[in-house]
N, C-alpha and C positions, 0 to 999 in steps of 0.2 A: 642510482642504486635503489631508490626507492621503488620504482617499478621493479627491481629484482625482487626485493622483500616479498611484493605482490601476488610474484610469479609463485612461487615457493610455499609460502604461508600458504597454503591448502590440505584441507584432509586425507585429499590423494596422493598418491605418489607421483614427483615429476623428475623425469631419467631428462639430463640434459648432459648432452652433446658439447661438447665444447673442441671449435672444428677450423682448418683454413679452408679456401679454395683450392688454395694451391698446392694443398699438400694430397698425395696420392693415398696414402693409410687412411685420411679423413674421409676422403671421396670415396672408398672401399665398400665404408659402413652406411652409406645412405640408403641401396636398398632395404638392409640388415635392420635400419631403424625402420622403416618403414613396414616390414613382417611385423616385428615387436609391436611398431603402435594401431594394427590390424589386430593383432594377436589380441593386444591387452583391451580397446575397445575405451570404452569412458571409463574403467574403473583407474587410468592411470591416466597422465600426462607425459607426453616424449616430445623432448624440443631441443634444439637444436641452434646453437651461440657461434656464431662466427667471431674468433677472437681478434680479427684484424678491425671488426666493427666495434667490439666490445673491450675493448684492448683494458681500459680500466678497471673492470668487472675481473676478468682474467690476471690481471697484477693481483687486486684483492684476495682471489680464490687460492692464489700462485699456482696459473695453471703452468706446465712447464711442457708434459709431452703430450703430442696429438696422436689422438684421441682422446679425448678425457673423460669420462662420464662421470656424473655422480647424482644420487638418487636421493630426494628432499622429502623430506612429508610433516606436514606442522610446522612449515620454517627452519627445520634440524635435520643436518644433514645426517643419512644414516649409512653410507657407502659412497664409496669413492675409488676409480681406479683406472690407469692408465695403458692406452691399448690395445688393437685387436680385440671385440669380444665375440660369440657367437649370437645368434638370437635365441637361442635357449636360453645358455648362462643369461642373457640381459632379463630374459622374459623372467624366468625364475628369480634371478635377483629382487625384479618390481613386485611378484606373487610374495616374498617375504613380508611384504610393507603393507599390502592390501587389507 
């Protein structure tokens, strides 16, 4: 967990993915993330947690449905939500925190 604190605790914003393999809705959004973190450049971070690696991390958060995203900045989380998103809403979402 420590290296999560790590991840997180930064000035910028980090959109993290919380994602299976195996699930088709997860797999969906991987290009979708990838426009986003094209789009946003270095003024944001976009990462992406496989909860079957991270299964602990994921109890902690109580991630429940996949997709998950939720958006960090300074360690506090300030958004969180489950689902399908497009890459505007996500882009726009990270342009909040910036």
């Amino acid at each position: 967990m420590s290296k999560f604190g790590e991840l997180i605790d930064v000035e910028v914003p980090v959109l993290l993915e919380f994602f299976t393999q195996w699930d088709e809705t997860s797999n969906s959004m991987h290009p979708v993330l990838k426009d986003v973190a094209a789009a946003i450049g270095d003024k944001a971070k976009v990462i992406k947690i496989d909860v079957d690696k991270n299964n602990d991390l994921a109890e902690a958060l109580r991630i429940k449905g996949l997709p998950t995203f939720i958006i960090y900045k300074d360690g506090e989380m300030k958004w969180r939500q489950s689902g399908v998103e497009d890459a505007n809403t996500l882009i726009g979402r990270i342009q909040e925190y910036i």
